[in-house]
C-alpha positions as CSV (number, residue, x, y, z in Angstrom):
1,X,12.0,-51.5,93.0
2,X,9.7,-52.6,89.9
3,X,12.2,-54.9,88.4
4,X,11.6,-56.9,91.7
5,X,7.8,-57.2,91.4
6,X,8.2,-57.8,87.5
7,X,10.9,-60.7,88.5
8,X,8.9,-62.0,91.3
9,X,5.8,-62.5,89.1
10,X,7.9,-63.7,86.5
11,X,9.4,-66.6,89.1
12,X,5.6,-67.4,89.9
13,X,5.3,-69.0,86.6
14,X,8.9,-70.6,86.1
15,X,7.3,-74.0,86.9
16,X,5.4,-73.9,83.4
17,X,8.0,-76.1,82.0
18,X,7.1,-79.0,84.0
19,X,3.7,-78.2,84.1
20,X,3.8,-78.0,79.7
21,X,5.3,-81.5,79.6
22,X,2.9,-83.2,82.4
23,X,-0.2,-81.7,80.2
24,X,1.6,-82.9,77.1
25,X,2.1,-86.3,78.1
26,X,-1.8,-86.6,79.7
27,X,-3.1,-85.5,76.3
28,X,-1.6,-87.5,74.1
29,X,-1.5,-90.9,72.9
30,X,1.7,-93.3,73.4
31,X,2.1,-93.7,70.1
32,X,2.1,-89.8,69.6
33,X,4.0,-88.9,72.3
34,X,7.6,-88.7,71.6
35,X,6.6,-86.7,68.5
36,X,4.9,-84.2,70.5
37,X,7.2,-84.0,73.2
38,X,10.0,-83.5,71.1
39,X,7.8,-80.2,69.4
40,X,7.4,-79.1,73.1
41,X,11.3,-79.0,73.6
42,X,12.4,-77.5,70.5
43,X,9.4,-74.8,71.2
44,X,10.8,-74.0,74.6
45,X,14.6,-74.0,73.2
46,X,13.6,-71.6,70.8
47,X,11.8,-69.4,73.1
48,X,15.0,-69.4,74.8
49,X,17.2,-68.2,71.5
50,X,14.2,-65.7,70.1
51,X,13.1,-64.0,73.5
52,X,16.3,-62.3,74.2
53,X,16.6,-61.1,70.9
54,X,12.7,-60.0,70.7
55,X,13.6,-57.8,73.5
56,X,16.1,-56.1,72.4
57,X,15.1,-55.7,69.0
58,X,11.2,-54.2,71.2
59,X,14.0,-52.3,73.2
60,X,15.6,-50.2,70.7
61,X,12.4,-49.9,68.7
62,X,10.6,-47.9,72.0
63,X,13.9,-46.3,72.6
64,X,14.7,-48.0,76.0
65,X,18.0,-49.7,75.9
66,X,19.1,-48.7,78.9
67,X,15.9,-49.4,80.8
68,X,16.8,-52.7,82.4
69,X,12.8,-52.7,83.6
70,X,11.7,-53.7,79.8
71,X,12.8,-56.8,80.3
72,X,11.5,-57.9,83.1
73,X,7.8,-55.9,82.2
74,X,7.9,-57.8,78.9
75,X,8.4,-61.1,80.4
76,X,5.9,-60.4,83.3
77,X,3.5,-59.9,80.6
78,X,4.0,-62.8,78.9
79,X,3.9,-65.0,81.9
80,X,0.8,-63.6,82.6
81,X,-0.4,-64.6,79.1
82,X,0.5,-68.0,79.3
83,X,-1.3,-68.0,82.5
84,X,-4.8,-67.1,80.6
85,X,-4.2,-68.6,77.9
86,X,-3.3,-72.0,79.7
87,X,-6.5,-71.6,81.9
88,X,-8.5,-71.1,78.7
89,X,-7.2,-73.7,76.6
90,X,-6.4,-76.6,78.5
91,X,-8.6,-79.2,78.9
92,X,-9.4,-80.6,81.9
93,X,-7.5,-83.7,82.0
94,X,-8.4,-86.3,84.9
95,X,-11.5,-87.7,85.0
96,X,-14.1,-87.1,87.1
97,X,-13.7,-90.2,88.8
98,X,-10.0,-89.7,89.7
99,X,-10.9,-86.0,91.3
100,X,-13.9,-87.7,93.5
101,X,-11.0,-90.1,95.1
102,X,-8.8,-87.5,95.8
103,X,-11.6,-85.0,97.3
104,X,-13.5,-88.0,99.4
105,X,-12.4,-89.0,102.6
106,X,-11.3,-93.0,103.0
107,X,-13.2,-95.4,104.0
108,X,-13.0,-97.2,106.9
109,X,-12.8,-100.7,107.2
């Protein structure tokens, strides 16, 4: 029953990808773009070759290898992380002009 919760609050976050590269791309400049887009990808590819291995390697150093909860508790807690850490860091990115026109009713003619 935990490895649900863990893999429910870990599928809350799986639209961070998305989210990363829309941030990255408001936050840059054109010029500087492709640069830092390509660091975004080859970060997220690597999180994808390191994490399993991380995991096992945090596995068999706590003596759970056959605890198929770690995983999912590990990657619950880094999802919620990111989640602070995004909140903390991240600038606010549209002006305050943009927010008032989505908040504000339209005019009418």
């Amino acid at each position: 029953m935990e490895s649900y919760f863990f893999r429910a609050v870990a599928g809350l976050f799986v639209g961070s990808i998305p989210v990363l590269s829309a941030s990255m791309t408001d936050i840059t400049s054109p010029e500087k773009r492709a640069g830092a887009m390509g660091r975004l990808s080859g970060s997220i590819t690597a999180g994808f070759k390191v994490g399993p291995v991380l995991c096992r390697v945090l596995a068999t150093a706590f003596s759970m290898e056959r605890n198929f909860v770690f995983p999912f508790t590990i990657s619950a807690v880094l999802y919620g992380l990111l989640a602070v850490a995004a909140f903390i860091a991240l600038p606010e990115n549209r002006a305050r002009a943009a927010r008032q026109a989505i908040t504000e009713p339209p005019h009418s003619c």
